[in-house]
C-alpha positions in Angstrom: 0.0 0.0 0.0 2.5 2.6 0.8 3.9 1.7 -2.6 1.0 2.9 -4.1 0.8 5.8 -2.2 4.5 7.0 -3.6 2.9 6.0 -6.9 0.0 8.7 -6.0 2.3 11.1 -4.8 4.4 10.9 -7.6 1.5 11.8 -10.0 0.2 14.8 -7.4 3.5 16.4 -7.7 3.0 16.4 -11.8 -0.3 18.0 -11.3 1.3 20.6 -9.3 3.5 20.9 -12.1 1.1 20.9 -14.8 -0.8 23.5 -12.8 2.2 25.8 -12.8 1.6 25.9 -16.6 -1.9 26.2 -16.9 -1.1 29.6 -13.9 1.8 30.6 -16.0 -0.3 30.5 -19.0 -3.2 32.6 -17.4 -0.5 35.1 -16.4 1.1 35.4 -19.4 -2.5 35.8 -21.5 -1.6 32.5 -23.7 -5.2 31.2 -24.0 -5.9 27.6 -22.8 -8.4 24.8 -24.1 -7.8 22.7 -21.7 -6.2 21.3 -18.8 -5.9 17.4 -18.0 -5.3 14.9 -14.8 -3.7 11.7 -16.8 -4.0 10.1 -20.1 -6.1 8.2 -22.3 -9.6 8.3 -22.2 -12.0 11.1 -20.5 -13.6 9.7 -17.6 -14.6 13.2 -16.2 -14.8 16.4 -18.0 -16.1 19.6 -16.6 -15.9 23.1 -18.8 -15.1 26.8 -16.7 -14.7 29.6 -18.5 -13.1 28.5 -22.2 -10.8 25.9 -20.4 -12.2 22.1 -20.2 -10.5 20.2 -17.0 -10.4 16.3 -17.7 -9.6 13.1 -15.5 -8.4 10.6 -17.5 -8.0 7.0 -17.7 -4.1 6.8 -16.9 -3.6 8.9 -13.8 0.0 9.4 -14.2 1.1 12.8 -15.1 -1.4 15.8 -17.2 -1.2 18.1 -19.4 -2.0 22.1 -20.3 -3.5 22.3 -23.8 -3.1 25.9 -25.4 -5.8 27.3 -27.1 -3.6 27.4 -30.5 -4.0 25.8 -33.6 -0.1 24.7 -34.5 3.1 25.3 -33.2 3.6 28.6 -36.1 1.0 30.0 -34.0 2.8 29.6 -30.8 6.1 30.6 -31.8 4.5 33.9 -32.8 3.9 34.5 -29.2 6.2 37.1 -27.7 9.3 34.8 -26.5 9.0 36.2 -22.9 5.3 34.7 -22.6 6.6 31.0 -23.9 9.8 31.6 -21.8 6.9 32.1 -18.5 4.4 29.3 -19.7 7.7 26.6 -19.9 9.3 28.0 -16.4 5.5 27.7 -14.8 5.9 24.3 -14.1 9.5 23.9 -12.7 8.8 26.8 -10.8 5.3 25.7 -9.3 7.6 22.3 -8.1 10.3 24.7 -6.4 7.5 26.7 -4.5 5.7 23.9 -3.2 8.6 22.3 -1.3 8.9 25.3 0.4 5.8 24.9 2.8 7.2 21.6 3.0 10.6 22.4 4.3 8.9 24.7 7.1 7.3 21.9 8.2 10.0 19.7 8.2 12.2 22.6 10.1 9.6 23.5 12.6 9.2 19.7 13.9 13.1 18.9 13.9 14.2 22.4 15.0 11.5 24.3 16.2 8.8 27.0 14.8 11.0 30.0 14.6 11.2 33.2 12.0 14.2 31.8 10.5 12.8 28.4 9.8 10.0 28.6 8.7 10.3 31.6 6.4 14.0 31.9 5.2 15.9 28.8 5.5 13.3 27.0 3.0 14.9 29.3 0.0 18.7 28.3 1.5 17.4 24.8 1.7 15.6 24.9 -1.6 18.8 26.3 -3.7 21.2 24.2 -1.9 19.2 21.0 -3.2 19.0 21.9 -6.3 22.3 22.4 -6.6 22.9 19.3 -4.9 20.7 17.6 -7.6 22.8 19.4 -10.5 25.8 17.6 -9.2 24.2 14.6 -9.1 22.8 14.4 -12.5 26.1 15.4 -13.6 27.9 12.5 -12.1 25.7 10.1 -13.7 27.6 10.6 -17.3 30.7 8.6 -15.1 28.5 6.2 -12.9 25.0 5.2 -15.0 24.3 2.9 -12.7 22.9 5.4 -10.4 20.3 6.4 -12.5 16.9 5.4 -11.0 13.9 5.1 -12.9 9.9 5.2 -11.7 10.6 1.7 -10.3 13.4 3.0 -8.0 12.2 5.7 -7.0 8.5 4.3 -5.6 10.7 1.3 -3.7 13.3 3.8 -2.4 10.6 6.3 -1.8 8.7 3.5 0.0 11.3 2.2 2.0 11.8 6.3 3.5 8.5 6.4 4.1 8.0 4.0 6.0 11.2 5.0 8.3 9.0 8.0 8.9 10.8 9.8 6.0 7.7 10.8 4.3 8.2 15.0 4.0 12.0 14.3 2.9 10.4 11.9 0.2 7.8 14.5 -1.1 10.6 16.8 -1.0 13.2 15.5 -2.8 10.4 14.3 -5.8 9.2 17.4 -6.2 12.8 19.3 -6.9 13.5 16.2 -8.8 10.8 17.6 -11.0 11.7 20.8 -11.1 15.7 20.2 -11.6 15.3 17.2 -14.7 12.7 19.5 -16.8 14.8 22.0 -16.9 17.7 20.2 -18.5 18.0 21.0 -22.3 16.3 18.3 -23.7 14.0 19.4 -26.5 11.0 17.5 -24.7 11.4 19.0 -21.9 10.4 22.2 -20.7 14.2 23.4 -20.4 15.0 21.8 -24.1 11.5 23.7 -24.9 13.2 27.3 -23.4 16.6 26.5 -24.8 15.1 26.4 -28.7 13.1 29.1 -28.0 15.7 31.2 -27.5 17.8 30.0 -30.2 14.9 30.3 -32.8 15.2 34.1 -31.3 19.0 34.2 -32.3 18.9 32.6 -35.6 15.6 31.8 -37.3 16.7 29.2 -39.3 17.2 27.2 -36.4 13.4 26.5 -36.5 14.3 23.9 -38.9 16.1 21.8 -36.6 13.0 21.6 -34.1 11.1 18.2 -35.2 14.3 16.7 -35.8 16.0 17.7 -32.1 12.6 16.6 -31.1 12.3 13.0 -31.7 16.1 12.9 -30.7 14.9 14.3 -27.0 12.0 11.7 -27.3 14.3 8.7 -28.5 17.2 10.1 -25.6 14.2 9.9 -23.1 12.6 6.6 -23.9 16.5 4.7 -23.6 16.9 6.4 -20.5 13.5 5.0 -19.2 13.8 1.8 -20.4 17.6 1.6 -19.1 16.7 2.3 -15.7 13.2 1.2 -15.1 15.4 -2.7 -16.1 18.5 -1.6 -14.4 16.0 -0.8 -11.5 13.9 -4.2 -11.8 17.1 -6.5 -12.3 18.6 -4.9 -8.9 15.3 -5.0 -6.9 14.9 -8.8 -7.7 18.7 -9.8 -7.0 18.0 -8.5 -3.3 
């Protein structure tokens, strides 16, 4: 069960993230069509304003659907609005381990100024950094490299040592930190051409292309450690 509850977790902590878009969006006056809880099928559908929310079959992630008919059309948005709807959702994953770190400081070291209101954003930037080092380590030991599998075991495993803040924690900078890498799928590969379409136009012609790299880069990684993950779990 507590398994399942990392699992649920997990997939809270990309609504969060997808929310950050649909807010971003909002701010940024990019219209939206609509904003969905999962994947595959409608099971629930509800219309406010112009913006249809959806639950869907395969609860496992979302998604913010702008109210644009091609990606021409959204590249002729000012760059500053696509550069705030991409940084909505790494940013709405940063914010919401802050509460989080309060808590966790208030219960370990007690309910002062300091932390609960300013050592969350020293606590915050020193994890991330943390989690920069990390990722860059992995070029010279892959085999650290944890997929979904890993991380609802390991995630399990701390939670039930009482770990459970600490687990939230570090899944939702996780978020935040690996979609802002420069992979073209991602929303940090999404910022990174959009600024070099800015710098030279002609770069647009490299988008589909760098695309289906980022997805092909993406699914190996998955694959790799979701087995790597499955082939340790079973030795033990």
């Amino acid at each position: 069960m507590i398994y399942l509850g990392i699992l649920a977790l997990l997939s809270l902590l990309v609504v969060i993230h997808e929310l950050g878009h649909l807010a971003a969006a909002r701010l940024a006056g990019i219209p939206v069509a609509g904003f969905s809880v999962g994947f595959g099928p409608k099971l629930w559908t509800r219309r406010w304003g112009q913006v249809e929310y959806s639950l869907r079959a395969l609860p496992l992630g979302g998604f913010v659907m702008p109210a644009i008919t091609d990606e021409q059309e959204f590249r002729a948005l000012p760059l500053r609005k696509r550069l705030a709807f991409f940084l909505g959702g790494p940013l709405a994953n940063l914010i919401a381990t802050l509460p989080l770190f309060s808590i966790l400081n208030g219960t370990a070291r007690g309910w002062s100024s300091y932390q609960i209101l300013i050592a969350p954003f020293q606590q915050v930037a020193a994890a991330c950094w943390q989690l920069l080092v990390l990722l860059a380590s992995l070029f010279s030991h892959p085999e650290s490299l944890s997929g979904v599998v890993g991380i609802v075991v390991e995630g399990g495993r701390a939670a039930q040592s009482g770990m459970g803040l600490g687990v939230a924690i570090s899944l939702s900078l996780s978020l935040a930190v690996c979609n802002l890498l420069p992979i073209p799928v991602l929303d940090g590969g999404q910022i990174t051409l959009a600024c070099l379409e800015a710098l030279f136009p002609r770069f647009v012609k490299l988008r589909v292309p760098l695309t289906v790299l980022g997805m092909i880069v993406l699914a190996v990684l998955m694959v790799y450690s979701n087995v790597h993950d499955l082939v340790r779990y079973l030795r033990t």
